[in-house]
C-alpha positions as CSV (number, residue, x, y, z in Angstrom):
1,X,-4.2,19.4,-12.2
2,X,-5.4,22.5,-13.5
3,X,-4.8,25.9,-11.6
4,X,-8.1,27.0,-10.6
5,X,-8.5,23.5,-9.2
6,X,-5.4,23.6,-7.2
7,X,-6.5,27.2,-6.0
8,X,-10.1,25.6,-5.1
9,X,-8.8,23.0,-3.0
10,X,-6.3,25.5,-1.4
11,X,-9.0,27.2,0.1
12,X,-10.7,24.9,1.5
13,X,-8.3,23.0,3.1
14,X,-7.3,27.0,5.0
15,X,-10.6,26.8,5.5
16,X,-11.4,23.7,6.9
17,X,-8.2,24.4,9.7
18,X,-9.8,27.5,10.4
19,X,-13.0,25.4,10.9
20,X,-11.7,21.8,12.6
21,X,-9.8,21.0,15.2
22,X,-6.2,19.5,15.2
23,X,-7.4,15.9,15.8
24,X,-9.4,16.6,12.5
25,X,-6.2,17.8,10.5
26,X,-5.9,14.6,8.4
27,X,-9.2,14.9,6.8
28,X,-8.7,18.4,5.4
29,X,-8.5,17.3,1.8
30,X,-11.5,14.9,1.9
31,X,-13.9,18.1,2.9
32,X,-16.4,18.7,1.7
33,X,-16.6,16.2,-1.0
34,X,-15.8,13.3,-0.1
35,X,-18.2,11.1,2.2
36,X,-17.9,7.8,3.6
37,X,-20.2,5.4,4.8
38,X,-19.1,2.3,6.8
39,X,-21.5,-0.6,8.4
40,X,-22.0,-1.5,12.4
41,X,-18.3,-2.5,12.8
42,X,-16.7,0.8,11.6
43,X,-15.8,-1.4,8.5
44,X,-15.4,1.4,5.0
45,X,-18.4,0.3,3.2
46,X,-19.0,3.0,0.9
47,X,-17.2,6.3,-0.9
48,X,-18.6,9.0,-2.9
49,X,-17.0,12.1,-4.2
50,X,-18.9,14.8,-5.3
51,X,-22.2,13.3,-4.2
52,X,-20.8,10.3,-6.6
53,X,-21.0,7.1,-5.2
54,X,-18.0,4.9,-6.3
55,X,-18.6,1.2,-5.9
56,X,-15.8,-0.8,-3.5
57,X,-15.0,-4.0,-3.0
58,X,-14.8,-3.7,0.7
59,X,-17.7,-5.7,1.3
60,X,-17.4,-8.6,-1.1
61,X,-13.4,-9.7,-1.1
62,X,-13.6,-11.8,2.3
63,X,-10.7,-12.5,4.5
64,X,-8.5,-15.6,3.6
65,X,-10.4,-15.7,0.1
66,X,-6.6,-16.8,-1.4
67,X,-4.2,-19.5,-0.8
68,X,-0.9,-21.2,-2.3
69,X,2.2,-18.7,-2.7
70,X,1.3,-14.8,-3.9
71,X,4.0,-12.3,-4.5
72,X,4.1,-8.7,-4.3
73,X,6.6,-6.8,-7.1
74,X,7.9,-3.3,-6.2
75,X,10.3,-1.2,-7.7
76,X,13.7,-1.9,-6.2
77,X,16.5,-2.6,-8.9
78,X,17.0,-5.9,-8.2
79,X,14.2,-6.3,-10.7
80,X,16.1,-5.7,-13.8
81,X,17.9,-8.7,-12.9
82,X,14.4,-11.0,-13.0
83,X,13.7,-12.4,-16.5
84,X,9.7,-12.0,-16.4
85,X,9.6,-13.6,-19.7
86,X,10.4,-17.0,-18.1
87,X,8.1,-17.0,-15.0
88,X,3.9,-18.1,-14.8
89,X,3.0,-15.9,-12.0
90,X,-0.4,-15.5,-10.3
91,X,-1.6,-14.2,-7.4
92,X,0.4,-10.9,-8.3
93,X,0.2,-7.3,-6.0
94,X,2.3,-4.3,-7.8
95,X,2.9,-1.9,-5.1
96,X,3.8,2.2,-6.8
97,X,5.3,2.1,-10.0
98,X,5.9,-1.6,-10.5
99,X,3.2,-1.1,-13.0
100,X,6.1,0.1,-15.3
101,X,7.5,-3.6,-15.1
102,X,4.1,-3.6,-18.3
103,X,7.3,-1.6,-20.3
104,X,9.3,-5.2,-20.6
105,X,7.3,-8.2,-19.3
106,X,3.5,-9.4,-19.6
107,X,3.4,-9.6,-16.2
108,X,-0.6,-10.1,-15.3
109,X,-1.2,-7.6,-11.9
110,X,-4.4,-9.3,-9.6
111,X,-3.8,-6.7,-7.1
112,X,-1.8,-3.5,-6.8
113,X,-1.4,-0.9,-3.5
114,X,-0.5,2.7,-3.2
115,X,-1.0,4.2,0.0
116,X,1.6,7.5,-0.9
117,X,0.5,11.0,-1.8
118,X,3.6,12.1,-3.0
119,X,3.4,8.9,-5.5
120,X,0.4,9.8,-7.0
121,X,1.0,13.3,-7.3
122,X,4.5,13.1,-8.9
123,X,3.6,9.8,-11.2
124,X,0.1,9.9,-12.4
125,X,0.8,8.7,-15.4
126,X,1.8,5.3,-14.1
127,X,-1.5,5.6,-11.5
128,X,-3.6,6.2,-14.4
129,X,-2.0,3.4,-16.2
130,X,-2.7,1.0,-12.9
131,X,-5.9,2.3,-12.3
132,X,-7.0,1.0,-16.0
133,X,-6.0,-2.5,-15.2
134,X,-8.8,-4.7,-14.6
135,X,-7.2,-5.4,-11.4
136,X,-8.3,-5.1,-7.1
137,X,-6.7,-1.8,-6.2
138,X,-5.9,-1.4,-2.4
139,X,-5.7,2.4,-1.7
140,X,-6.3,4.9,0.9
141,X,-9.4,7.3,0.6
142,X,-6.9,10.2,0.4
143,X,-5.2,8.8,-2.4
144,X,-8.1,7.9,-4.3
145,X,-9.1,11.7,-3.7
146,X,-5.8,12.5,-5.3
147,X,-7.0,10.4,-8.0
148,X,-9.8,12.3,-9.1
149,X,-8.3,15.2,-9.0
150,X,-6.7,13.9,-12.1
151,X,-8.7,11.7,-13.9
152,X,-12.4,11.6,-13.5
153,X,-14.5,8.3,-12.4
154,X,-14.8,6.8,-15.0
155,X,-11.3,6.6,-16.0
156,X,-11.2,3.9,-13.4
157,X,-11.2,0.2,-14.5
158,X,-10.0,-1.5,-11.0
159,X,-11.7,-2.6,-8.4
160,X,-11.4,-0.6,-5.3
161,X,-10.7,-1.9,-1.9
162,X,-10.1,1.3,1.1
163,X,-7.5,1.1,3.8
164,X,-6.6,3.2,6.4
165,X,-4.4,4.0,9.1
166,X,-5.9,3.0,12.1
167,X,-4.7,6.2,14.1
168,X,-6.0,8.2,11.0
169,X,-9.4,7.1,9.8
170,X,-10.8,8.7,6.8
171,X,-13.8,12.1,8.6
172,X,-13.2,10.8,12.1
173,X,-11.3,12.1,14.9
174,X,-7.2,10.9,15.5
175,X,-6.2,8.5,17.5
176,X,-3.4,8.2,20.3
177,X,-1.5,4.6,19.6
178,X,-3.0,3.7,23.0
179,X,-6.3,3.9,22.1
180,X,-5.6,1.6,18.8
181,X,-4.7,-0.9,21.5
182,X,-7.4,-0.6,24.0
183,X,-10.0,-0.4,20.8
184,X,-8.6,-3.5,18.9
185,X,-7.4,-7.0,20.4
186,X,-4.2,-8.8,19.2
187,X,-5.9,-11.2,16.9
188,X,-7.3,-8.1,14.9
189,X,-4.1,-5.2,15.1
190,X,-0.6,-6.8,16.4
191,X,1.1,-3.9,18.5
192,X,4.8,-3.5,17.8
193,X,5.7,-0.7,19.6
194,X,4.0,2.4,20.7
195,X,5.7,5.5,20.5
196,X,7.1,4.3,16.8
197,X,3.3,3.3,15.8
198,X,4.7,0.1,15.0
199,X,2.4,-2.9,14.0
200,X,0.7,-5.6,11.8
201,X,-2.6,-5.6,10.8
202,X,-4.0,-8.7,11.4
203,X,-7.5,-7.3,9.7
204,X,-7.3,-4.7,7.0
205,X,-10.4,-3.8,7.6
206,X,-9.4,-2.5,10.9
207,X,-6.4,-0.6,9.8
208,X,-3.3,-1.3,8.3
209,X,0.4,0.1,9.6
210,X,2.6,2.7,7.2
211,X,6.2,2.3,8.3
212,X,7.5,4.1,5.3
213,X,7.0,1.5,2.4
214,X,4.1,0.7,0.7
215,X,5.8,-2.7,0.5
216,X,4.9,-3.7,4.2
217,X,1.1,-2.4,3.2
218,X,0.8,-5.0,0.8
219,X,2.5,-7.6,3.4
220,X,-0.5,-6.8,5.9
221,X,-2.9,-6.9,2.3
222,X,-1.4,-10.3,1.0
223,X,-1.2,-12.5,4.1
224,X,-5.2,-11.2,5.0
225,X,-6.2,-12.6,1.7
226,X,-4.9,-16.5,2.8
227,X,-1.2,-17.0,0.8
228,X,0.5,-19.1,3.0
229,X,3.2,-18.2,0.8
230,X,4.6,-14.8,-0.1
231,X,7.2,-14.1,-2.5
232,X,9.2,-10.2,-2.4
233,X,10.3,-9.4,-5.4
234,X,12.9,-6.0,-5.8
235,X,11.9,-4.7,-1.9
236,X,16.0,-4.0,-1.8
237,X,15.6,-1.3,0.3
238,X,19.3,-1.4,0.8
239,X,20.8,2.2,0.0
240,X,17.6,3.2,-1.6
241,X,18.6,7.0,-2.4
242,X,21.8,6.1,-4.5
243,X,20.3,3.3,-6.1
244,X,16.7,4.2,-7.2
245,X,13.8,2.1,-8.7
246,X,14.0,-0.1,-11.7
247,X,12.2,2.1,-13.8
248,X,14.3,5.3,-13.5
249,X,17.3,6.8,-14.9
250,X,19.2,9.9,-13.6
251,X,17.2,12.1,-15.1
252,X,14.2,11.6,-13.9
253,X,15.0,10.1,-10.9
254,X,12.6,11.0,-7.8
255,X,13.9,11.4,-3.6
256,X,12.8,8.3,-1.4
257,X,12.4,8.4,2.4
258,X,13.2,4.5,2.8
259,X,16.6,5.4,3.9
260,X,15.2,7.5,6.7
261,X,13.1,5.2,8.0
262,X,14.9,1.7,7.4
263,X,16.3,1.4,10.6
264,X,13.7,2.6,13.2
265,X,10.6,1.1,11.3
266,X,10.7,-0.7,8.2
267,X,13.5,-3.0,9.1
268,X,11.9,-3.7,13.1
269,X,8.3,-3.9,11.7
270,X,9.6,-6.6,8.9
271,X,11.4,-9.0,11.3
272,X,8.7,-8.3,14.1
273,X,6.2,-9.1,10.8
274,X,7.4,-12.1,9.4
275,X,8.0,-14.1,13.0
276,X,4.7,-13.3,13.3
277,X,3.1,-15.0,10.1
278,X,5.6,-17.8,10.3
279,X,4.1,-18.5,13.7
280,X,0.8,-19.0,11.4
281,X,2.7,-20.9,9.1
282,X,3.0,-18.0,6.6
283,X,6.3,-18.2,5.0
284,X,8.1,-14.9,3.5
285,X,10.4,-15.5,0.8
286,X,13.1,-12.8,-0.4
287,X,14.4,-12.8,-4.0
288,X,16.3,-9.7,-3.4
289,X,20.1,-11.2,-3.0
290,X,21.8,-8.2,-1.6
291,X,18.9,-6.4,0.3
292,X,18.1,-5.2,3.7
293,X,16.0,-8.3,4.9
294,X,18.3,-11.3,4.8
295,X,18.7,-14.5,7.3
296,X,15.9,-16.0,9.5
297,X,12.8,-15.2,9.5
298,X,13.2,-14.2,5.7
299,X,14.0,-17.5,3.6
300,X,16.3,-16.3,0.7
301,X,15.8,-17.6,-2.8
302,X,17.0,-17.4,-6.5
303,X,14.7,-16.0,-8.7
304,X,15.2,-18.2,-11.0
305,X,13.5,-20.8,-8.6
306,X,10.4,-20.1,-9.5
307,X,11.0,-20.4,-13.2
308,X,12.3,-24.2,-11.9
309,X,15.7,-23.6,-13.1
């Protein structure tokens, strides 16, 4: 990003705390140039940065639009055991850099996610690489703003389909957990625990829960969309600081906070998660043989499985 533009948005973030109140702290990056528009329901609808409107996807990919088995790819290392080369995969989500899986495999991405700053900001060349895929990108609006600070519109192939936090919605005011819950029924957000702001969203549109992976996202993305089956490949999560992602070597090699927040959140929101969907008949299927979810409700399987072998 260049310098003056780094010194621009500086300022105005200083001065939009000077200017907001704490409840409004999460916007400070999208003012003033980001605007969104949503309908009756509260649903995003509509995005425009710098008075440029930038066409989504919201509105047209319905709810249970997909069925059969899906499978979401991250970036754990279990996924340099995975011959790519003898799978027929579709129904594909690439969640951060899984996109770097292109490196080895032709692995055809329908879908990706990234719902991390920090991902964006220390790996745009694999975001700009993702975001030129003629793909449906699930993203928050304060990612796609970190976007365009590096790339301009029309750099952008993908579709784009806008989530959000439901305690943090993008130029409205914070809310407590116990609002969510008065605000939203079960069938529409699935309240884990409070104080942990654990949960499943059972409408995207509504929200989706961060527990610390974007790996979960997609979980709440993929079983919205209708697969009845979906299939995790390299979400190890097991000893994630030692063992870093597929696609790294020492040298390059980036901090994770998974092992922070394996215990507390992403392991309890995973188990909590898939006894929910199986309940719905939604099986989740783990090809990861050593990683952190193993035994019921997770059904373990051999990769090569799916190659029917």
């Amino acid at each position: 990003m260049p310098v003056a533009r780094r010194f621009a948005n500086t300022a105005l973030k200083l001065l939009y705390r000077y200017t907001h109140g704490p409840g409004q702290r999460h916007n400070e990056r999208l003012w003033p140039h980001v605007a969104v528009e949503r309908d009756a329901d509260g649903h995003v609808v509509g995005y425009s940065y710098r008075r440029r409107p930038l066409p989504l996807a919201n509105a047209s990919v319905a709810r249970a639009s997909a069925s059969g088995t899906g499978h979401i790819i991250a970036s754990g290392p279990s996924i340099n055991d995975i011959d790519y080369g003898r799978l027929s995969l579709s129904g594909v989500m690439g969640v951060n850099g899984a996109i770097a899986l292109l490196d080895r495999h032709a692995v055809r991405f329908d879908y990706y996610c990234f719902n991390d700053t920090g991902f964006v900001r220390a790996r745009p060349e694999l975001v700009r690489r993702v975001v030129e895929q003629e793909l449906l990108l699930f993203t928050t609006p304060l990612c796609l703003w970190h976007v365009l600070q590096r790339m301009p519109p029309e750099a952008l192939r993908c579709r784009l389909f806008l989530v959000e936090n439901p305690q943090r919605r993008a130029l409205l005011p914070a809310r407590t957990m116990a609002q969510v819950r008065r605000e939203h029924p079960e069938h529409e957000l699935a309240i884990f625990d409070l104080d942990r702001a654990l949960g499943f969203s059972r409408d995207i549109r509504k929200g989706v829960f961060d527990v610390g992976t974007v790996a979960y996202t997609a979980l709440q993305i993929m079983a919205w969309l209708g697969y009845a089956e979906i299939v995790l490949h390299g979400v190890d999560l097991r000893n994630a600081a030692a063992a870093g992602r597929f696609y790294e070597s020492l040298a390059d090699r980036l901090p994770t906070t998974l092992d922070q927040y394996l215990s507390g959140h992403i392991l309890p929101s995973f188990n909590r998660a898939a006894s929910l969907l199986r309940e719905s008949g939604v099986r989740i299927v783990n090809l990861s043989p050593d990683g952190a979810l193993s035994g019921d409700p997770f059904q373990q399987r051999d990769w090569r499985a799916l190659a029917g072998s």
